[in-house]
C-alpha positions as CSV (number, residue, x, y, z in Angstrom):
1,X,-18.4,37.6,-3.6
2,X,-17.8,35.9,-6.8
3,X,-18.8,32.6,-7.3
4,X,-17.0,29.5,-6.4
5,X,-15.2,26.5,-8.9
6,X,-16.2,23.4,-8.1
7,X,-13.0,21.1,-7.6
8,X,-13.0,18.8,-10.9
9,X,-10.6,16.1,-9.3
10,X,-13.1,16.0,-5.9
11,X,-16.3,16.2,-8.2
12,X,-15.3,12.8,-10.0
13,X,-14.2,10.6,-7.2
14,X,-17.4,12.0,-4.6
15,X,-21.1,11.4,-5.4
16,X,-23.9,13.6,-3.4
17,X,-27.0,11.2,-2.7
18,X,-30.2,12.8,-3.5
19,X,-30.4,13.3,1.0
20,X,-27.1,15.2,0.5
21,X,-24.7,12.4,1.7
22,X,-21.3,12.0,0.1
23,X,-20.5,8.8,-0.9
24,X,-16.9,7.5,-2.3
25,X,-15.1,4.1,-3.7
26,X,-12.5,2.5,-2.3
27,X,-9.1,1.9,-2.6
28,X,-6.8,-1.1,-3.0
29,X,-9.6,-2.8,-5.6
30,X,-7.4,-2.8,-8.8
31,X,-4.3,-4.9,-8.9
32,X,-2.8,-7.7,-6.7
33,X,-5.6,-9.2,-6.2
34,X,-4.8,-12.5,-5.4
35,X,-3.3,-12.3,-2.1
36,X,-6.2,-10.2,-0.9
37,X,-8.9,-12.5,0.5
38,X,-12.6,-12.6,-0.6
39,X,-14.4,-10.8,2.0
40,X,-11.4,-8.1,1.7
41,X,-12.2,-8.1,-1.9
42,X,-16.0,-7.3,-1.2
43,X,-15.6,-4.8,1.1
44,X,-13.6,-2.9,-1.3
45,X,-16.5,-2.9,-3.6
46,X,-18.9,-1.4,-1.3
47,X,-19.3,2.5,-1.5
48,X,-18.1,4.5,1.9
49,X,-19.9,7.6,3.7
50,X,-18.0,10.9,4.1
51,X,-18.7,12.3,7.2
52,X,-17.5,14.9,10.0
53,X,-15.0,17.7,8.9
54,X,-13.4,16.6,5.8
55,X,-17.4,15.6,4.6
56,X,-17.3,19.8,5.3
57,X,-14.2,20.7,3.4
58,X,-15.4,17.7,0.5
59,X,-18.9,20.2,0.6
60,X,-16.8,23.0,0.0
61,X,-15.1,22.0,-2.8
62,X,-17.7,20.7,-4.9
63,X,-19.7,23.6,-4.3
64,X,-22.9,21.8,-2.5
């Protein structure tokens, strides 16, 4: 079986902790700020676990 690509677009958005976690950004942090309110605004900033069967799939497609 030949070897499998890893998926570029997946590989820049998803980081693998060294315990084999995947760990992503969120969305809604760039623009239009103002209307969201502060503790909105840091919860965006915080990183987010990938878990269950898309964590799978995410595995898959980066090859871990």
């Amino acid at each position: 079986m030949p070897k499998l690509k890893t998926h570029k677009g997946t590989a820049k958005r998803i980081k693998v902790t060294g315990s084999g976690k995947l760990v992503r950004g969120r969305a809604y942090g760039n623009h239009i700020l103002a209307k969201k309110s502060k503790a909105r605004k840091r919860n965006i900033k915080t990183a987010a676990a990938i878990e269950g069967k898309i964590g799978k799939n995410v595995k898959k497609a980066l090859g871990v």
